[in-house]
C-alpha positions in Angstrom: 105.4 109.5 126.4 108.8 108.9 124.2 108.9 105.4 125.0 105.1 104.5 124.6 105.5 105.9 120.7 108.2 104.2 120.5 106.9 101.2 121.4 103.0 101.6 119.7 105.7 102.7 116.5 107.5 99.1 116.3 104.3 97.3 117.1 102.6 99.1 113.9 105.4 98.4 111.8 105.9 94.5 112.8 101.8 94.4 112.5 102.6 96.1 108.8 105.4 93.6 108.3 102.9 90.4 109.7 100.5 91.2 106.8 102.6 91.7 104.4 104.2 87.9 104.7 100.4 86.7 105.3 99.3 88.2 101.8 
């Protein structure tokens, strides 16, 4: 459970990072 909110957590936040540079 830990690890898959971890990992879903850094996926969100380089998805946030991805749209940030695109706009």
């Amino acid at each position: 459970m830990k690890r898959l909110a971890r990992k879903t957590l850094c996926f969100s936040r380089s998805v946030e990072l991805h749209e940030r540079v695109i706009v």
